[in-house]
MDAnalysis code that builds the backbone (N, CA, C; Angstrom):
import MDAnalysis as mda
import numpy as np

u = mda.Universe.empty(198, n_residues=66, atom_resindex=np.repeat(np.arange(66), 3), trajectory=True)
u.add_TopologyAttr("name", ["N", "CA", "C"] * 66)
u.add_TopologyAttr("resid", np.arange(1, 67))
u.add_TopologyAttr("resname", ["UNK", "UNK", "UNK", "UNK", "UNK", "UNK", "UNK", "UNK", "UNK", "UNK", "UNK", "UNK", "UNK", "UNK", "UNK", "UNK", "UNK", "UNK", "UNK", "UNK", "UNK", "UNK", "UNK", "UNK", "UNK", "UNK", "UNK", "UNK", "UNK", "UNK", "UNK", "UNK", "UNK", "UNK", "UNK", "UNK", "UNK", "UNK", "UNK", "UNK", "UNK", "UNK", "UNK", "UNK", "UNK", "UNK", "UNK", "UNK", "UNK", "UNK", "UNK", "UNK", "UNK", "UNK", "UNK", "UNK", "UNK", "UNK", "UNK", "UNK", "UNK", "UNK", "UNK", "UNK", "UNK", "UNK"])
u.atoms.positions = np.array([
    [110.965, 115.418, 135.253],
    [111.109, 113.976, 135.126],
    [112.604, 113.661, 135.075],
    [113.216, 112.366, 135.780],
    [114.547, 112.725, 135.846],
    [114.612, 111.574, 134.757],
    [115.772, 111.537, 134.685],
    [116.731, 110.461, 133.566],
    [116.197, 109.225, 133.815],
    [115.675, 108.113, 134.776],
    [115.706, 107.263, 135.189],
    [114.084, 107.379, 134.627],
    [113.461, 107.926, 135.179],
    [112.116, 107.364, 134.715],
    [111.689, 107.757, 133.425],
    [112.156, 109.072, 132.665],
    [112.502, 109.031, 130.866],
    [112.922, 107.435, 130.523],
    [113.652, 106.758, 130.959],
    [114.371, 105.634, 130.322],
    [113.082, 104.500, 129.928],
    [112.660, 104.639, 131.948],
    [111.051, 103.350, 131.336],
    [110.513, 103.513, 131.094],
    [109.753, 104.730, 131.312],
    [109.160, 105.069, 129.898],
    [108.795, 105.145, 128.318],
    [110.532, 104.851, 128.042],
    [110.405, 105.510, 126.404],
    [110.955, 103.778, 126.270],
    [111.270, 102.373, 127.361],
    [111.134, 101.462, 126.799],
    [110.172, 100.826, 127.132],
    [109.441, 101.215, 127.914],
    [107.405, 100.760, 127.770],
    [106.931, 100.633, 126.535],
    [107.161, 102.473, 126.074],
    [106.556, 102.776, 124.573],
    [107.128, 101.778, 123.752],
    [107.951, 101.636, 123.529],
    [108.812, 100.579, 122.519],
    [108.294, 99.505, 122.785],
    [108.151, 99.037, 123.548],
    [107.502, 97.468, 124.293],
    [106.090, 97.098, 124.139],
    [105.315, 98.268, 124.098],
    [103.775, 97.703, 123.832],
    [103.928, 98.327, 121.829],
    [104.802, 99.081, 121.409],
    [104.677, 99.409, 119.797],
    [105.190, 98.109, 119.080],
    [106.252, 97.140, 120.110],
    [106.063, 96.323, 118.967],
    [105.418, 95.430, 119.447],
    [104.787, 94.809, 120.607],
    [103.860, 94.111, 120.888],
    [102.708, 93.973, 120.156],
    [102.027, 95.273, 119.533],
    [101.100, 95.912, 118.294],
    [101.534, 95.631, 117.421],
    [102.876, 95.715, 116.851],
    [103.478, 95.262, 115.627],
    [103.550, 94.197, 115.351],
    [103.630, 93.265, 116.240],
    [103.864, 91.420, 116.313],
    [102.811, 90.923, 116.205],
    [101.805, 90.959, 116.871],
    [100.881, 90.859, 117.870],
    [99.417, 91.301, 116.949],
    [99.160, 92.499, 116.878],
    [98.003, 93.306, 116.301],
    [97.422, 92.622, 115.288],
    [96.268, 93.031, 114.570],
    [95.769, 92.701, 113.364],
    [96.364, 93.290, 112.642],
    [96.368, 92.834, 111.323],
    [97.068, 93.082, 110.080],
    [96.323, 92.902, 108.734],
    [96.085, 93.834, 107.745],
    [95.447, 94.160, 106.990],
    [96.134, 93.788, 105.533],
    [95.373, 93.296, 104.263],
    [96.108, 93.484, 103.203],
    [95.569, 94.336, 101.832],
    [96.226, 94.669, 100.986],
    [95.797, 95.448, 99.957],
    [94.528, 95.215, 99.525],
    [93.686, 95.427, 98.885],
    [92.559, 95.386, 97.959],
    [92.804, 93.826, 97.083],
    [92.211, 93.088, 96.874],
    [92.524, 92.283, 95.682],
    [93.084, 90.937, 96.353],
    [94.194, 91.219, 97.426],
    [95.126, 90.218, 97.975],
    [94.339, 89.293, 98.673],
    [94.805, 88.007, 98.838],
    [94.553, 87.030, 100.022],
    [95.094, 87.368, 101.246],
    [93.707, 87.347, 102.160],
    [94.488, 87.696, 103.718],
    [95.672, 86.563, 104.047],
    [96.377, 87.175, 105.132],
    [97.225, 86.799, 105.850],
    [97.002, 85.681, 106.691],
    [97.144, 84.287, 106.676],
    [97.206, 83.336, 107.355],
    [98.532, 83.229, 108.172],
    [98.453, 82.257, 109.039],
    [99.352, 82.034, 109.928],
    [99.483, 80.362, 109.769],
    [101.033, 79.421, 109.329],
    [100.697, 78.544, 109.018],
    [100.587, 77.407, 110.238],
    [100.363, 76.616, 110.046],
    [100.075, 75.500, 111.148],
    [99.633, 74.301, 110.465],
    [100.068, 72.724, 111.518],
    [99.210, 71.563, 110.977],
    [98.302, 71.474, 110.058],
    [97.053, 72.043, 110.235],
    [95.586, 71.902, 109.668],
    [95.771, 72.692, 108.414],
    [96.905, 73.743, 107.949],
    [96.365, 74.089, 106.775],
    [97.657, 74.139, 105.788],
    [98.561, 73.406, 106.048],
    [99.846, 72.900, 105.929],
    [99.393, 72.690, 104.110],
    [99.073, 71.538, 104.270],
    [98.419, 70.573, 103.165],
    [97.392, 71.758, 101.614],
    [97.156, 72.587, 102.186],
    [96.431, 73.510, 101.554],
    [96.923, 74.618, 100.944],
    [98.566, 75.034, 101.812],
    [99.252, 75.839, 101.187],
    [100.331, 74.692, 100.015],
    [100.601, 73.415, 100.321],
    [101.153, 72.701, 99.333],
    [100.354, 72.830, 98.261],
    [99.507, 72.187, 98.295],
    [98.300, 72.451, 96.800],
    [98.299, 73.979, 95.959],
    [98.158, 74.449, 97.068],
    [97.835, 75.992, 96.072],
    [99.473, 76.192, 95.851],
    [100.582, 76.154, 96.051],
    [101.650, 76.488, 95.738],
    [102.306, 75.134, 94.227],
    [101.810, 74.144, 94.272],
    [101.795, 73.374, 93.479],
    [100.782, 73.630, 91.724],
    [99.978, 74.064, 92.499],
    [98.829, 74.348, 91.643],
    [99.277, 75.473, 90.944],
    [99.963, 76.364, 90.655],
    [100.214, 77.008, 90.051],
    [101.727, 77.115, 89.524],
    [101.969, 75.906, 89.058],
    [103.393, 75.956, 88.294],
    [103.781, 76.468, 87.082],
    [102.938, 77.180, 86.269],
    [103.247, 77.724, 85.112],
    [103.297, 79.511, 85.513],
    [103.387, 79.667, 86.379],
    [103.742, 81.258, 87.084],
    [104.987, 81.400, 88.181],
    [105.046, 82.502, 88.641],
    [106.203, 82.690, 89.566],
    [105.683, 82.584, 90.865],
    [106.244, 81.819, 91.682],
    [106.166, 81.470, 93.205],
    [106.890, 81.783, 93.893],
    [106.351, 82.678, 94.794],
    [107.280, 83.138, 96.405],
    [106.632, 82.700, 97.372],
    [107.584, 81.788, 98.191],
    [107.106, 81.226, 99.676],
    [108.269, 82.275, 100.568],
    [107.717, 83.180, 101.213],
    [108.900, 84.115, 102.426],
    [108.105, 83.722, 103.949],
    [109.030, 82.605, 104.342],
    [108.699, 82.626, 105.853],
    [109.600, 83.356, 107.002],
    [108.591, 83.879, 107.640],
    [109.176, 85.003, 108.814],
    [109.457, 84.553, 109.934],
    [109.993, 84.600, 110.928],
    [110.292, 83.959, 111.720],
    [110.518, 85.430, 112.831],
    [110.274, 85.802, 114.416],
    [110.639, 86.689, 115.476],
    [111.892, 86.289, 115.936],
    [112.163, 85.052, 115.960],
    [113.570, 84.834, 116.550],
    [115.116, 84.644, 115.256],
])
């Protein structure tokens, strides 16, 4: 295999691993609330529940790809 096709190769692999990584289903611990994705419709629902619990500690971490 020469140098040139090692290269697209090994950035294919990289290309569909994080495509899976971005992309894939995603699982959470035992106990936890799954993983939502936020949007319009449930906007209003993460205010409440983040409101709703003001006598504890609150972390909002939004992720962003770009």
């Amino acid at each position: 295999m020469n140098r040139r096709k090692f290269s697209l190769l090994s950035i294919a692999v990289v290309a569909l691993f994080l495509l899976y990584y971005l992309y894939g289903g995603s699982t959470t611990p035992a106990g936890q609330p799954p993983l939502i994705r936020l949007n319009d419709s449930n906007l209003a629902a993460l205010k409440d529940a983040f409101n709703g619990s003001a006598s504890s500690v609150r972390v909002l971490l939004l992720v962003s790809p770009t």
